[in-house]
PLY file of the C-alpha trace (Angstrom):
ply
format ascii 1.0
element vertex 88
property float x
property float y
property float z
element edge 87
property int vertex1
property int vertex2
end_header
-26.44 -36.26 10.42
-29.04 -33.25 10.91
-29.14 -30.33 7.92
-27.65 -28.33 10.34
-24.59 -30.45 10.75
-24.09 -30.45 7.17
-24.57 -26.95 7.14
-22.43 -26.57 9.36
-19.83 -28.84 8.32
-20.17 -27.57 4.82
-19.21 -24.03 6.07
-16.45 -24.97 8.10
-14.89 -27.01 4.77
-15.24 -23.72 2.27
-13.61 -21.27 5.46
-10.55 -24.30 5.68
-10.56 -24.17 2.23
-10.00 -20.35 2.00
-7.71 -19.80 4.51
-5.26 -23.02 3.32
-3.26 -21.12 0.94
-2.97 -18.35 3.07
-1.25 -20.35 5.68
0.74 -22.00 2.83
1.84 -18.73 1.60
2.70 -17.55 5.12
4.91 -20.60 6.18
6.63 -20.61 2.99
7.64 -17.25 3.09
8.61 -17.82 6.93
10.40 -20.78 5.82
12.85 -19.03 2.66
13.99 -16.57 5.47
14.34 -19.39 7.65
16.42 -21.10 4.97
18.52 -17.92 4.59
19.71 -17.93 7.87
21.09 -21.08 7.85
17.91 -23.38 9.06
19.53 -23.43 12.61
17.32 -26.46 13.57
17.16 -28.24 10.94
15.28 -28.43 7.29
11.61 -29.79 9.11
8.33 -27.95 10.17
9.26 -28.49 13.70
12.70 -26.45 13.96
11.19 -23.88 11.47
8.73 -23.23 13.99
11.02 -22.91 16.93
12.77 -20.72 14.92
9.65 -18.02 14.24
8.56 -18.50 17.83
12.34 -17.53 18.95
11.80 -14.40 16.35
8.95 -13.43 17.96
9.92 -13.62 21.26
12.89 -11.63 20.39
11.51 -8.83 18.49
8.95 -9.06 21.60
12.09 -8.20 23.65
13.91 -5.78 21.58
10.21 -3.84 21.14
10.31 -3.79 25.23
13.92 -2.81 25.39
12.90 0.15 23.19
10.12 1.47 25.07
12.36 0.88 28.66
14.83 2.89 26.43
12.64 5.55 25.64
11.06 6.24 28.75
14.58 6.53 30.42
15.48 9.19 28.07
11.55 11.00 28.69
12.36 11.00 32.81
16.69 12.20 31.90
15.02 14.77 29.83
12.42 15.59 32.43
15.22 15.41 35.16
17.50 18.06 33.12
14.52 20.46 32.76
13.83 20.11 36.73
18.13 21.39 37.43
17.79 23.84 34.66
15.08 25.60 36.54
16.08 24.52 40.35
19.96 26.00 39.68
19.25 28.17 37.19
0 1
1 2
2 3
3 4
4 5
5 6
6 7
7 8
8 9
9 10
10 11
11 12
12 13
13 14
14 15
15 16
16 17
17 18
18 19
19 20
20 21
21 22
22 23
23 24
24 25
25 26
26 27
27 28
28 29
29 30
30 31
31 32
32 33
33 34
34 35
35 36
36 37
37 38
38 39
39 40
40 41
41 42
42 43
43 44
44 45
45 46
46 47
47 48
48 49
49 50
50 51
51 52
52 53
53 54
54 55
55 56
56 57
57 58
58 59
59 60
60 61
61 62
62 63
63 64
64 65
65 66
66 67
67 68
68 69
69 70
70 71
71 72
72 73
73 74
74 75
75 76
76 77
77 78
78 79
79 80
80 81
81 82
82 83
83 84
84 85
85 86
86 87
């Protein structure tokens, strides 16, 4: 192996090492709200993670709802100015 896979390699190990226990930190506070909701798939990894990516895709959803919701009530607001002025 060339310096500059060691290097390398030796880089890669101290950035693993220094993110670990942020992922660690992350999935186990994922998993104690998981756990408070009743672990609906399960007490492993894999239905803790279908789980968050259900949450996400969710609050993806509701997010979209919102902005639908708010540029319906931006165009009825718009649309109330326009008969205000048209009838008077």
């Amino acid at each position: 192996m060339s310096e500059l896979e060691e290097d390398i390699l030796a880089t890669l190990r101290c950035i693993v090492n220094a993110i670990l226990p942020v992922l660690q930190q992350a999935y186990s506070a994922c998993y104690l709200v998981y756990r408070d909701t009743g672990m609906p798939y399960g007490d492993t990894f894999d239905g803790c993670m279908q789980w968050v990516r259900e949450m996400l895709q969710r609050d993806g959803n509701e997010q979209e709802i919102e902005r639908i919701r708010q540029l319906y009530e931006a165009i009825r607001g718009i649309q109330k100015v326009e008969e205000e002025v048209t009838h008077g």
